[in-house]
MARKOL-223540 format. One line per 5 residues: number of its first residue (from 0); for each residue x, y, z of C-alpha. Coordinates in nm, 3 decimals, decimal comma, m for minus. Example, Ala and Ser with C-alpha at 12.3 -4.5 7.8 and 13.67 -1.06 7.14 Angstrom:
! MARKOL-223540
0 = 1,230:m0,450:0,780  1,367:m0,106:0,714
This chain:
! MARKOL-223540
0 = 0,506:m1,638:m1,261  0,438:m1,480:m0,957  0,718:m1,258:m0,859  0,859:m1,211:m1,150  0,882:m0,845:m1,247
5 = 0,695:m0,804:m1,603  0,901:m0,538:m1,824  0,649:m0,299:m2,012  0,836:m0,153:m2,312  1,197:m0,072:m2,283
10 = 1,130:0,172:m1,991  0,818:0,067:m1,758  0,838:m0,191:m1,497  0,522:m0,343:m1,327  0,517:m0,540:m1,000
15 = 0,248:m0,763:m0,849  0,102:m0,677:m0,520  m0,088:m0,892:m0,295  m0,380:m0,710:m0,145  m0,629:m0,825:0,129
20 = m0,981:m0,610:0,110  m1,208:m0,559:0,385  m1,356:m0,771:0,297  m1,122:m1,060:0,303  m1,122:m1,134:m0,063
25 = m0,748:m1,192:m0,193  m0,700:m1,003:m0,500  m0,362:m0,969:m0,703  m0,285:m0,641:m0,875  m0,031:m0,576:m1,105
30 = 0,085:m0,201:m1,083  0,354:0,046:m1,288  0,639:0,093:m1,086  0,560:0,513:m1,019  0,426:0,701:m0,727
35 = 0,267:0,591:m0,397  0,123:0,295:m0,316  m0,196:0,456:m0,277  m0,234:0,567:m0,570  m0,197:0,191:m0,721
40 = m0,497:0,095:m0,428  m0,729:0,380:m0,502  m0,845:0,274:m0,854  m0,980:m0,058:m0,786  m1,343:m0,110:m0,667
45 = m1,242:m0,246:m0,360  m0,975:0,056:m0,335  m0,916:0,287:m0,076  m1,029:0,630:m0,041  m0,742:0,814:m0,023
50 = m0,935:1,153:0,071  m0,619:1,364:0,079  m0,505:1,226:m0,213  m0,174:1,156:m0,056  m0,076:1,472:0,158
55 = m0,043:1,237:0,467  m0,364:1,399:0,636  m0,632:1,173:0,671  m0,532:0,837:0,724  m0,765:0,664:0,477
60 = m0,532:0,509:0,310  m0,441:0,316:0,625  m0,325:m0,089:0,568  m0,169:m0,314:0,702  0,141:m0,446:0,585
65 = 0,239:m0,826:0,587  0,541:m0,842:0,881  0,745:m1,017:0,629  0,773:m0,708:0,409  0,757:m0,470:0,694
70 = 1,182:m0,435:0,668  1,111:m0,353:0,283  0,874:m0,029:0,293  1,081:0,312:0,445  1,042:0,385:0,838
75 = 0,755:0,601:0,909  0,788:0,992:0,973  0,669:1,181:1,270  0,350:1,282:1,063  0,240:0,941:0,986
80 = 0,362:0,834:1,354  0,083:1,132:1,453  m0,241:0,977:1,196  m0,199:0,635:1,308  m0,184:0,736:1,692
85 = m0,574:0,821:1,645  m0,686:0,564:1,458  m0,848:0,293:1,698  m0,765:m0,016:1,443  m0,373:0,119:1,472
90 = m0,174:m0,242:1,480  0,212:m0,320:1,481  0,261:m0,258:1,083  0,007:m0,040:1,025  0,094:0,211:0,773
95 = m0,039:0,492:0,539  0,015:0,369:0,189  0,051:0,728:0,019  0,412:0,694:0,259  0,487:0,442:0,076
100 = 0,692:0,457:m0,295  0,639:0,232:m0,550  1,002:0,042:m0,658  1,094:m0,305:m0,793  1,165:m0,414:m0,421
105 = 0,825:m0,434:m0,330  0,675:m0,700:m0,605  0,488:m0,953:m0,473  0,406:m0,737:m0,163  0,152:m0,898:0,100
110 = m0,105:m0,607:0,283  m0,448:m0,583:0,416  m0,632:m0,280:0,417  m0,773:m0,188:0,700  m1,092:m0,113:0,855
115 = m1,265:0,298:0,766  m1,275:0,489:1,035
């Protein structure tokens, strides 16, 4: 059932995410609860590039996150603030998904990557 967190083991959660590729094919992905949310949208073939590989330096892991979840994912920092500022495709709930940690709270969560730069 969508939504529904699937328990791997004793130990290992997974959580669904809803992702939006550029494009515009809807694809569902069902991730292990650990690290960044880059990291879970690197691996597929539509994945990001994620040229930093997280160090908040590039901004190609840049999405878009549905404004319904926005209130779920932390506040961005100053660096993050700083990446997004240059990107021309910069929108309201545009964020850099290595910013973002992976937790139970975000199953089911709606994005869109966004355009390369």
């Amino acid at each position: 059932m969508p939504g529904e967190i699937d328990r791997i083991g004793s130990d290992r959660v997974k959580i669904r995410l809803n992702v939006v590729d550029r494009d515009g094919q809807a694809h569902e992905l069902e991730v292990p609860v650990q690290g960044s949310l880059m990291e879970a949208l690197r691996d597929p073939d539509y994945g990001l590039a994620a040229a930093c590989g997280g160090m908040c330096s590039c901004a190609t892991c840049h999405v878009y996150v549905a404004p319904e979840w926005a209130h779920r994912v932390p506040g961005r920092q100053s660096d993050e603030n700083e990446l997004l500022t240059e990107l021309e495709s910069v929108q309201k709930y545009s964020r850099l998904s290595c910013q973002i940690p992976l937790g139970v709270h975000l199953d089911g969560l709606e994005l869109t990557l966004a355009p390369e730069e």
